[in-house]
C-alpha distance (Angstrom), angle and dihedral (degrees) to the residues before:
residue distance angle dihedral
X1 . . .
X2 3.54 . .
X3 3.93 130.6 .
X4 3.61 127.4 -149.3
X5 4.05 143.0 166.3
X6 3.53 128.4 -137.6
X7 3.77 126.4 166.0
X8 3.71 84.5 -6.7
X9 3.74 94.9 -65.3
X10 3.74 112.1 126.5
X11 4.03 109.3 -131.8
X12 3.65 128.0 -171.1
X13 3.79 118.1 -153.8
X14 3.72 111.3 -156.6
X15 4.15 128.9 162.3
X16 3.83 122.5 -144.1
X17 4.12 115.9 -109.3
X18 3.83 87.3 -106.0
X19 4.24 99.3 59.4
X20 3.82 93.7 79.5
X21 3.97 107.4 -168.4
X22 3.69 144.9 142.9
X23 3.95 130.5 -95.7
X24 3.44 97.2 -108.5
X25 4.03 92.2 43.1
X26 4.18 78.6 50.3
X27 3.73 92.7 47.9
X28 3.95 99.2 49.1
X29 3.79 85.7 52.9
X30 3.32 80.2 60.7
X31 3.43 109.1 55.0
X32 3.75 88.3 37.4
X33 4.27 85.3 65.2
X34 3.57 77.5 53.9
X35 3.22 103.5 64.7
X36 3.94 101.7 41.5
X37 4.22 74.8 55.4
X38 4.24 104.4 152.9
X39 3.88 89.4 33.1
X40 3.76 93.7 75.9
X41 3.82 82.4 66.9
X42 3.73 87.3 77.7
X43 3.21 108.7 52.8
X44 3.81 117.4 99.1
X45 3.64 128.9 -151.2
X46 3.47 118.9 -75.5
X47 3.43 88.1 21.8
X48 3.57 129.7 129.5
X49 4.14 143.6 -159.1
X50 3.82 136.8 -179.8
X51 4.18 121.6 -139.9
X52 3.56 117.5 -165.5
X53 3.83 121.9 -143.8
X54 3.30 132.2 -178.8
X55 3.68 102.2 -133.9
X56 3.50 97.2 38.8
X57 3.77 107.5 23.1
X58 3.58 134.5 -156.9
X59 3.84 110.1 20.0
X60 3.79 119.8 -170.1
X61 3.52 121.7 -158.7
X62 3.86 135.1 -167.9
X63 3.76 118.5 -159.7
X64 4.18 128.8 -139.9
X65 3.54 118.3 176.4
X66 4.16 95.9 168.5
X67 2.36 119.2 88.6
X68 3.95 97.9 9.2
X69 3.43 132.8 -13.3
X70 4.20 96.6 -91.1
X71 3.86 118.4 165.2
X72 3.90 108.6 -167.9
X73 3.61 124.1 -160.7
X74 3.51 100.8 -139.4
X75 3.59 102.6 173.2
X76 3.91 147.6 8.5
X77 3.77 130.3 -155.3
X78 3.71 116.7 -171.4
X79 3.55 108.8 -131.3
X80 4.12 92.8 -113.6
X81 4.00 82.0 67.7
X82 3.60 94.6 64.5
X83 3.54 134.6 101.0
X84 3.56 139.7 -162.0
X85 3.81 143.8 -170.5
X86 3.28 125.4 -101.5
X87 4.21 112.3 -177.9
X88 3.78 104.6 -46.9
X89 4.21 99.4 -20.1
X90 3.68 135.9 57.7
X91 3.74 127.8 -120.9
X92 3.78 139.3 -175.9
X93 3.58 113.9 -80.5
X94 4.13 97.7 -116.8
């Protein structure tokens, strides 16, 4: 669990028992939320947004803003998971 401050809104970062990653991997998420800063101000609760990283990949989070400002990271997809469309099917993303 991390905390952090931006705009003078106290956020917590947090990760759900099932995203299994490293510190560092934990810490660029981190400083990624950092740098979207003012953004988080739009986010509602309940709501929800994806960043995309190239380390890490796919990075779901969940927003709570009662009672705290919590962002979870509720899931991870590496990015040789994804898939995109291409015309009128999908394909894997490599």
């Amino acid at each position: 669990m991390y905390r952090f401050s931006i705009e003078g809104e106290e956020w917590i970062l947090r990760f759900s028992p099932k995203v299994l990653i490293e510190a560092d991997e934990k810490q660029a998420i981190l400083m990624s939320l950092l740098q979207i800063g003012n953004d988080l101000a739009d986010f509602s609760h309940g709501n929800g947004f994806i960043m995309f990283t190239k380390k890490i990949g796919a990075i779901v989070f969940d927003v709570e803003r009662i009672p705290s400002f919590i962002l979870t990271v509720s899931n991870i997809v590496p990015e040789e998971n994804w898939y995109v469309q291409d015309k009128s099917s999908f394909k894997p993303n490599n």
